[in-house]
C-alpha positions in Angstrom: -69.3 234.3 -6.4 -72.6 232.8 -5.4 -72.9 231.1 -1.9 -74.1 228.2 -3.6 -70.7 228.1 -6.0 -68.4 228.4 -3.4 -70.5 225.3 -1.1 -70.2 223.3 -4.2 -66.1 224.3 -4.3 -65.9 223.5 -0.9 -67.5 220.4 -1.5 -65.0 219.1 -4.3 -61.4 220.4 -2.5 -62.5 218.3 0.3 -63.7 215.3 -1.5 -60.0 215.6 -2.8 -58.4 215.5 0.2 -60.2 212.8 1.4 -59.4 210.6 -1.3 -56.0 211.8 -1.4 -55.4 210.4 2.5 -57.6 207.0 1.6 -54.7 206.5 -1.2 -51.8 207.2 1.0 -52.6 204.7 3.6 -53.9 202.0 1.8 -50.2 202.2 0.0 -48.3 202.0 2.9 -47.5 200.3 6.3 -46.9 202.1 9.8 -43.9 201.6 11.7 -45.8 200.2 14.4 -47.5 197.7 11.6 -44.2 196.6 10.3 -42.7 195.9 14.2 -45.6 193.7 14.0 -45.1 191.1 11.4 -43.7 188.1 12.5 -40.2 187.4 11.9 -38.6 184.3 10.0 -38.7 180.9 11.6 -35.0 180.1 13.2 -33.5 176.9 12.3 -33.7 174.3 15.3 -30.0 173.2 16.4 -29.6 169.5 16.2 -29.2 167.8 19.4 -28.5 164.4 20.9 -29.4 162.2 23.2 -26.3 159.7 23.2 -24.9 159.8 26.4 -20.6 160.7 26.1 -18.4 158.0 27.9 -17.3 159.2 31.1 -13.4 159.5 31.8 -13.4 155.8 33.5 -15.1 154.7 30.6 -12.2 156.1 28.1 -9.4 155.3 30.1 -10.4 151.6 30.2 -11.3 152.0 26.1 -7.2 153.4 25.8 -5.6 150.7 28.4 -2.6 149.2 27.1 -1.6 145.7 28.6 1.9 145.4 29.1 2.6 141.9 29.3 0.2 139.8 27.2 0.2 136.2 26.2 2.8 133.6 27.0 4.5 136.0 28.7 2.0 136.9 30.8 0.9 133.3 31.7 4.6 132.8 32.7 4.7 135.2 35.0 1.4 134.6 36.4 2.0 131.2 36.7 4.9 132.8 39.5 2.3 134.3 41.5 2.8 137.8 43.0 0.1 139.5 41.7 -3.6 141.0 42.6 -6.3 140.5 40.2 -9.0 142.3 40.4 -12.5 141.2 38.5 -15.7 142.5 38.6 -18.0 140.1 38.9 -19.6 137.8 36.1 -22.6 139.3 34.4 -25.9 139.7 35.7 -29.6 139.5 35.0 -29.9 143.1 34.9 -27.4 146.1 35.2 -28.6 148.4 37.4 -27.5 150.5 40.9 -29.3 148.3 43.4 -27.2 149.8 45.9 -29.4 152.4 46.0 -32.5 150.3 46.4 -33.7 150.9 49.8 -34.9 147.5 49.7 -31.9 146.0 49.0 -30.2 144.0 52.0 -26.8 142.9 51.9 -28.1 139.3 53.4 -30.7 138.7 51.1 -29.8 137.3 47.9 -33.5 138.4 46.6 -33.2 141.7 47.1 -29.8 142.0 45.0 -28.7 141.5 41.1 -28.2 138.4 40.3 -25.8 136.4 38.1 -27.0 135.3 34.5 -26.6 131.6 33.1 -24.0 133.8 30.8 -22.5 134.5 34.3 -22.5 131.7 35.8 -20.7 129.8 33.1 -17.8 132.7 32.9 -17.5 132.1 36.5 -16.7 128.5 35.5 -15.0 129.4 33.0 -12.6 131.2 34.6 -12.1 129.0 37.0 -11.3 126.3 35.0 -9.0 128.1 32.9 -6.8 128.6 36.0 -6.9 125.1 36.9 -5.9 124.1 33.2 -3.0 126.8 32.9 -1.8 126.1 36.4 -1.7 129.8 37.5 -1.8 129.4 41.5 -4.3 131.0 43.7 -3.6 132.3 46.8 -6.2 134.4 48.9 -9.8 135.0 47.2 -11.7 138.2 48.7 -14.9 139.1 47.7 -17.3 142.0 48.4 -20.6 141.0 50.2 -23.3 141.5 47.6 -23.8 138.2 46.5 -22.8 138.5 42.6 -19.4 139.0 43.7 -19.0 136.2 46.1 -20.8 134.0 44.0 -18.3 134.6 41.1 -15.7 133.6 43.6 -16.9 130.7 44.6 -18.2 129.5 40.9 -14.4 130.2 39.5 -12.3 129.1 42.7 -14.4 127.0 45.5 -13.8 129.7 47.9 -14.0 133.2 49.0 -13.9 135.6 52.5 -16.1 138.7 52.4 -15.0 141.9 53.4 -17.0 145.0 53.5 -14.3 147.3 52.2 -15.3 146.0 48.8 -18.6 146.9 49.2 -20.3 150.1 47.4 -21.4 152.6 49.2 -25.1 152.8 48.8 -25.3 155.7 46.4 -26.1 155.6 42.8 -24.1 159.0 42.5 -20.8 159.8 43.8 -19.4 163.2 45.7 -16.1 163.2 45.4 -15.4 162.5 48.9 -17.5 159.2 49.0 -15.1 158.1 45.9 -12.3 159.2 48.5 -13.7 156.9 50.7 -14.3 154.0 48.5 -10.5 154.4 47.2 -9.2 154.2 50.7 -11.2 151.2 51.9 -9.8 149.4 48.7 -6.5 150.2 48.7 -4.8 148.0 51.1 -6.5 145.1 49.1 -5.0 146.4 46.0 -1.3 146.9 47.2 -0.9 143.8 49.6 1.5 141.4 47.9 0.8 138.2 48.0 2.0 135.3 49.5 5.0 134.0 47.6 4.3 131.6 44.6 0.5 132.7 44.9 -2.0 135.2 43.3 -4.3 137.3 45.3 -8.1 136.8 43.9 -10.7 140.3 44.5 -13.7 139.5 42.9 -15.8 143.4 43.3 -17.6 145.8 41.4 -17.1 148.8 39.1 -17.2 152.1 40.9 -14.6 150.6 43.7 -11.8 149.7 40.7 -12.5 153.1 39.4 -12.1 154.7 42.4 -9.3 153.7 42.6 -7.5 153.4 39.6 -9.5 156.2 37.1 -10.5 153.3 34.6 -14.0 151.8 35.2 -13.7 148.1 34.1 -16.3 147.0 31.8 -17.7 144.9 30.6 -18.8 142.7 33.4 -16.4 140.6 34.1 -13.4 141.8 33.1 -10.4 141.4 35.0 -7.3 143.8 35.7 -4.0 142.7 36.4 -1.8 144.4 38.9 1.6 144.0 40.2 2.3 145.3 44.2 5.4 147.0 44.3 6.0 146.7 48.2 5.6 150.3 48.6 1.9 151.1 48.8 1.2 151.4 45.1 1.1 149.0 41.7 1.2 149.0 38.5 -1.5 147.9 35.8 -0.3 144.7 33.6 -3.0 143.5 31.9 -6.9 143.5 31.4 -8.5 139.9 30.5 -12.1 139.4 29.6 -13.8 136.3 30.8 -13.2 134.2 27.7 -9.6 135.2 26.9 -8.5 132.9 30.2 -8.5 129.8 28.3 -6.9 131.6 25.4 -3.3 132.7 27.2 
């Protein structure tokens, strides 16, 4: 064979095997290519932003009175028992505790009550007057919603610290220790005989004590001293079912 044949045969096998490669890989895709491609959006999982009631929140949802009505206003009307209410609703509902500008003897630097407030104040007070339930003692925390409340429903009030919150807008578990201890003698001290013992405080402190954070504002527990260091829990009244009993 010629030199110039077998150049021209050498010139067509590899034309071949170049077009024979070129086919291959424009048919298919590396491993590396494929590891590549991106891979199939994931489905977001739904979330929310509403905020779960706490176990205070729950237990005062569930609360159960156990004397209700005319039975209730009879045996009130007997005196012997603490209620407790958090005070009459404010302007605003928020942890001025906290506030380092907030001073205990400055009304201005505090919450204050609402015109709704101030007329469940009267309210209540008038309610007691009209159904003859006797008032004994009325003790009120120092912020001035409380004692205000007091003095709006029954003409009267002493302050005492122990009702106070401490000034924290969250709570370790020992500073709810602490706020269950100050409030405890208040809360298991019978009363006078033929009287009711007023406490006109704030949430946190009745929760501290009892598990069941009283809302809404102004609500009112019931509770019977039993002599002993503890009570029970009669009732829960809200500011407009006074008149109603």
């Amino acid at each position: 064979m010629s030199s110039k044949r077998l150049d021209l045969l050498l010139a067509n096998v590899l034309i071949g095997l170049s077009l024979g490669i070129t086919a291959c890989t424009s048919g298919s895709t590396s491993s590396n290519e494929a590891a590549k491609l991106p891979e199939p959006p994931v489905a977001a999982t739904p979330t929310t932003t509403e905020e779960q009631p706490g176990p205070g929140e729950v237990a005062n949802a569930n609360f159960q009175d156990t004397l209700s009505g005319n039975e209730l206003l009879s045996d009130l009307q007997k005196g012997g028992y603490i209620i407790y209410f958090r005070h009459a609703q404010t302007e605003k509902d928020y942890a001025d505790q906290a506030d380092p500008n907030m001073r205990i003897d400055d009304c201005e630097t505090q919450r204050k009550l609402s015109d709704v407030g101030v007329k469940q104040s009267k309210d209540i007070g008038a309610a007691f007057i009209a159904k003859n339930i006797p008032v004994g003692s009325v003790i009120a925390s120092e912020y001035c919603r409380a004692w205000k409340t007091a003095d709006l429903a029954f003409g009267k009030h002493e302050k005492n610290p122990k009702l106070n919150f401490l000034p924290f807008e969250e709570y370790t578990d020992a500073q709810v220790q602490e706020m269950k201890t100050n409030v405890m003698p208040l809360l298991t001290q019978v009363p006078p005989s033929g009287k009711n013992t007023i406490i006109v405080g704030h949430d946190d402190i009745f929760e501290a004590a009892t598990g069941i954070y009283p809302d809404p504002q102004g609500m009112a527990y019931i509770l019977l001293p039993d002599g002993k260091g503890g009570f029970k829990l009669i009732a829960n009244m809200l500011p407009e079912e006074w008149a109603k009993l």
